[in-house]
C-alpha positions in Angstrom: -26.9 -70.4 -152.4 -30.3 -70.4 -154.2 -32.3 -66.9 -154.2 -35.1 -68.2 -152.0 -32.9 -69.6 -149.3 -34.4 -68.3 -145.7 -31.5 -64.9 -145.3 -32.8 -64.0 -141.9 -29.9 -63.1 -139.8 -30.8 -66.0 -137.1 -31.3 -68.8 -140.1 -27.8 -68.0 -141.3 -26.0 -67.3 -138.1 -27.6 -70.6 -136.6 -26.7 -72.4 -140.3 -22.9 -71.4 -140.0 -22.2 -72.1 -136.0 -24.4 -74.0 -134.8 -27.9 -74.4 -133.3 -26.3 -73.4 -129.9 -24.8 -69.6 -131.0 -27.0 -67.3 -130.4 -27.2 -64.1 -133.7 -26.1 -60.6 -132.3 -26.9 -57.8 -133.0 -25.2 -55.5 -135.6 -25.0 -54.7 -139.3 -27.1 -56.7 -142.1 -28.1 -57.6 -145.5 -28.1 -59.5 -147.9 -24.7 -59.5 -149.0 -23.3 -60.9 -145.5 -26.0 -63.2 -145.2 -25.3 -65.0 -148.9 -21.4 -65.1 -147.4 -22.4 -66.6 -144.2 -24.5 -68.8 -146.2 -21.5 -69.9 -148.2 -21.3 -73.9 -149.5 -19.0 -76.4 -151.2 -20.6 -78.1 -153.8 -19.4 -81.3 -155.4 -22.4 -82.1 -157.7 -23.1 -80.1 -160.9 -25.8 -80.0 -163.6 -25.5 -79.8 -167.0 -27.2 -76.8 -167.8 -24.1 -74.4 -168.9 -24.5 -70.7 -167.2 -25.6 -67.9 -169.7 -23.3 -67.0 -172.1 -20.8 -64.2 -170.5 -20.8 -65.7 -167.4 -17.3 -66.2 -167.3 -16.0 -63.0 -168.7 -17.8 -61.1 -165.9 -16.4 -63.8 -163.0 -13.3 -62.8 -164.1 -14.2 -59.1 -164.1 -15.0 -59.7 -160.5 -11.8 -61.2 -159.9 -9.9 -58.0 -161.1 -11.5 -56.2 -159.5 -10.2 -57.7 -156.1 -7.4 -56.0 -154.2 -3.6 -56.8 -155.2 -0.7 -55.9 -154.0 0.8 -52.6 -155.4 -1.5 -53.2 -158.6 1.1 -55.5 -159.6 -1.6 -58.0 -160.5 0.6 -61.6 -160.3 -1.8 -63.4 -160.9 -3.8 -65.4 -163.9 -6.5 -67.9 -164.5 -6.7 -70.5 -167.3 -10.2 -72.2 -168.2 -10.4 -75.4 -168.9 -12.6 -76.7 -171.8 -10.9 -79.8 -173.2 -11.9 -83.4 -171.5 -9.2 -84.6 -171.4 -7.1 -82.1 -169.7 -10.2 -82.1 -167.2 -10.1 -86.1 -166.8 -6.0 -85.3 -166.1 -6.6 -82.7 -163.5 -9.0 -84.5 -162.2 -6.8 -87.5 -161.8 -4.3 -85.6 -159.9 -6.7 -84.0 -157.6 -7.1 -87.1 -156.3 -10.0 -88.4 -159.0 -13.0 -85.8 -158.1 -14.9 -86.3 -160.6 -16.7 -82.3 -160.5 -13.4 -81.1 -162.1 -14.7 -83.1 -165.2 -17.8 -82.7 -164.6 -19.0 -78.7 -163.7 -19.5 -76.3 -166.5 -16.7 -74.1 -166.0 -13.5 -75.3 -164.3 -11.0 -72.5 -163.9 -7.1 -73.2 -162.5 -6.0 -70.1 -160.8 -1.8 -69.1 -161.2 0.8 -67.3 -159.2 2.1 -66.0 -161.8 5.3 -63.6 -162.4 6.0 -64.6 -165.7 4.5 -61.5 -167.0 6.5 -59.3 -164.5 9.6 -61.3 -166.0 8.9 -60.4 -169.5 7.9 -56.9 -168.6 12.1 -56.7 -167.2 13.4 -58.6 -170.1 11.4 -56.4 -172.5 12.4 -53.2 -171.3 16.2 -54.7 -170.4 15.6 -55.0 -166.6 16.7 -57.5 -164.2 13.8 -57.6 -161.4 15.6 -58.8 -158.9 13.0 -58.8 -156.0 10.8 -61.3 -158.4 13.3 -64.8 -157.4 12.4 -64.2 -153.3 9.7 -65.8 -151.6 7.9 -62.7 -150.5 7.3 -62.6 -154.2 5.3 -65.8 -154.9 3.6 -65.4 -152.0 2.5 -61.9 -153.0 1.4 -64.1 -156.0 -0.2 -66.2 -154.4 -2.3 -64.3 -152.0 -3.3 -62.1 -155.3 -4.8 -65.4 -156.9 -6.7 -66.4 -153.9 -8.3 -63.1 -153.5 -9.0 -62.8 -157.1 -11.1 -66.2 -157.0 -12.7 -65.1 -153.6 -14.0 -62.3 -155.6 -15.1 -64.5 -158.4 -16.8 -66.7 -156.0 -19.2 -63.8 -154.6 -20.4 -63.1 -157.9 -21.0 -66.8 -158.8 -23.1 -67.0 -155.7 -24.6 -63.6 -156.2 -25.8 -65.5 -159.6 -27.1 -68.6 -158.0 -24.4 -70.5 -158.7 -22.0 -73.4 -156.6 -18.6 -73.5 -156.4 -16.0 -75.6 -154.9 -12.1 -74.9 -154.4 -9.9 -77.6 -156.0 -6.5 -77.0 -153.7 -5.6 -80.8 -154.6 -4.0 -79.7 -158.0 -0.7 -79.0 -156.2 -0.9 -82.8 -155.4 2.1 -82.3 -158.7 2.2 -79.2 -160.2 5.0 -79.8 -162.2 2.1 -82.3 -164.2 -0.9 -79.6 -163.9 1.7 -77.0 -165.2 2.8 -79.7 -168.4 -0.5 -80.2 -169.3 -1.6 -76.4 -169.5 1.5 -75.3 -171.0 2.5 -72.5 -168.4 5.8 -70.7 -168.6 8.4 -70.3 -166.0 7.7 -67.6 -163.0 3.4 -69.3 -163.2 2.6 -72.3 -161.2 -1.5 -73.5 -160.0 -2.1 -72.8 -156.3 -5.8 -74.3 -157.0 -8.5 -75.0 -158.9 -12.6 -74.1 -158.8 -15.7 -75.6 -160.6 -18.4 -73.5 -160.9 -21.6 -74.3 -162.1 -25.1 -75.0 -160.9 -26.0 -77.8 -158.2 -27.1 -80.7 -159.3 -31.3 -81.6 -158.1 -31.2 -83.6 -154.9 -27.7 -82.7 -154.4 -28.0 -79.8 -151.4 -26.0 -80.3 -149.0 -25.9 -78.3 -145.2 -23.5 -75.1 -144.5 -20.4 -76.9 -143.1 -20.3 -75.1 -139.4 -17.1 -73.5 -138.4 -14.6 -72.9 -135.4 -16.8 -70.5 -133.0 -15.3 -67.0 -133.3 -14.3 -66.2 -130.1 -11.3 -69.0 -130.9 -10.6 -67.3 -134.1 -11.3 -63.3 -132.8 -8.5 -62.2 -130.4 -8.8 -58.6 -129.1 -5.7 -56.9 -128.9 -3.6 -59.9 -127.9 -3.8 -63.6 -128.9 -5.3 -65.7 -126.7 -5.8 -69.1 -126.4 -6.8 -70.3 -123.1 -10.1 -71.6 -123.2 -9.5 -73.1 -126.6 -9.6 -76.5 -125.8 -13.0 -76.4 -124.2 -14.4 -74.6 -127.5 -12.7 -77.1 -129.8 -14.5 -80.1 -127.5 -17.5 -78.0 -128.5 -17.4 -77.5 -132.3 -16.2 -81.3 -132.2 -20.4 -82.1 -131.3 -21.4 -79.6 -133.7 -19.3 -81.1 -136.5 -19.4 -84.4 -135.8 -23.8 -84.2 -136.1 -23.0 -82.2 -139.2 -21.1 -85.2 -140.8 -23.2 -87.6 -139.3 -26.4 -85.7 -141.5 -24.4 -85.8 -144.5 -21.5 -87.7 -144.7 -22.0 -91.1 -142.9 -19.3 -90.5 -140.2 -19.3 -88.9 -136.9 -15.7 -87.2 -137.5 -15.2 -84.1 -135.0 -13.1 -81.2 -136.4 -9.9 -82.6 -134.5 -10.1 -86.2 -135.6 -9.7 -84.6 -139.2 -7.0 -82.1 -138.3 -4.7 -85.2 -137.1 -5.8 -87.2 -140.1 -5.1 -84.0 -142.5 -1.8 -83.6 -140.9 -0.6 -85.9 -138.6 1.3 -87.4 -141.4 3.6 -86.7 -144.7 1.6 -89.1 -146.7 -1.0 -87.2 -145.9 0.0 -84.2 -147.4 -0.6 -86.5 -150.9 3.1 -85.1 -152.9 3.0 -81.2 -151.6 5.5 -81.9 -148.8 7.8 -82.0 -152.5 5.9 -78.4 -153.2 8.9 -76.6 -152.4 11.0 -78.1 -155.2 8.5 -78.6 -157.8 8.0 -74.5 -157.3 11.7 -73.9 -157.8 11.4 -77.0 -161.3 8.4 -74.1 -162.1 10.9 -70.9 -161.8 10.5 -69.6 -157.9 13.9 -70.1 -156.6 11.9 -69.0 -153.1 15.0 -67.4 -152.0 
């Protein structure tokens, strides 16, 4: 989000829900607002950030929580074209993967836990169970949530690339990882290109995401019906559709094809070295 964006608390509460929510009151600053203020961004210039840029992203990113500092989790990034042009081919030919300044594919990855065991004559047993990769797996995504902040913080865009599991068996081919490491997804990062802002993308309200003490869902549909307007203006503004938030969930999901080759995820993880037991 550019420095000189309005943060009041109303702009950015009104920006991310809608112009009907109304801002409480409570904690604020700058920090929260540039989270609330949060974009994808699909265009990039060509201006390259300053040099270092990368090395303290990823300082950022280690510096997120992991489980039981076991830190299962790496990051490759991603210079050559045509590795880009690949990837981008298999996330379903977005052409920002080529296109941003830095494009980074973020791992589960145990394969350094496996040659810590082999190394020091260990059999870590607990590494072939599920609970593992997605210990892995939650390490990467809060790594690159970390990383995201900071690139933000710098005046930079990002957008996640989650369509490189579309075949990780190819993404994992073409950047040469071992067994035990597998993508979960990608992110360009990079500045927006002129002319190409686009609006905060409202979300669910939060009393159908907030449950106090128990879950509860029974007014749910009404608030759906709800965020359905407010999303389907949003598109309208900058998309050239009138989608609501539940015409896309059905689309998204109402269908194998949809899910674009990961309904084979499970298998491809085990080709990669998760047995997922």
């Amino acid at each position: 989000m550019p420095h000189d964006i309005d943060l009041s608390r109303t702009t950015v509460w009104t920006r991310r829900y809608g112009d009907d929510a109304g801002a409480p009151q409570g904690p604020w600053n700058e920090t929260i607002a540039r989270l609330l203020g949060h974009r994808s961004v699909r265009a990039y210039a060509r201006q390259a950030p300053p040099p270092g840029t990368l090395e303290t992203l990823i300082a950022a990113a280690q510096s997120a929580a992991t489980s039981s500092n076991l830190q299962t989790w790496s990051v490759i990034a991603v210079d050559d074209k045509d590795a880009r042009a690949a990837l981008a081919a298999i996330a379903n030919d977005q052409a920002h993967v080529a296109q941003c300044p830095i494009f980074l594919v973020w791992l589960a990855d145990l394969s350094r836990l496996q040659r810590l065991g082999t190394a020091n004559g260990a059999r870590l047993e607990g590494l072939d169970y599920l609970e593992m990769f997605l210990v892995a797996a939650i390490d990467a995504a809060l790594a690159a949530q970390n990383a995201v902040v900071a690139a933000e913080s710098l005046g930079l865009a990002t957008v996640y690339i989650g369509a490189l599991r579309n075949d990780v068996r190819r993404v994992a081919a073409l950047l040469g990882l071992p067994p035990g490491a597998a993508p979960v997804f990608g992110l360009c990062i990079g500045y927006e290109a002129a002319g190409a802002a686009a609006e905060v993308k409202p979300r669910l309200p939060q009393d159908v995401v907030l449950h106090r003490g128990r879950y509860a869902a029974h007014d749910e549909a009404a608030r759906i019906a709800d965020y359905d307007r407010i999303l389907a203006g949003f598109s309208l503004r900058n998309e050239m559709s009138n989608e609501g938030w539940t015409k896309r969930v059905l689309a998204r999901v109402g269908s194998v094809a949809a899910l674009r080759g990961r309904d084979a995820l499970r298998a491809a993880l085990a080709a990669l070295g998760f047995p997922l037991r």
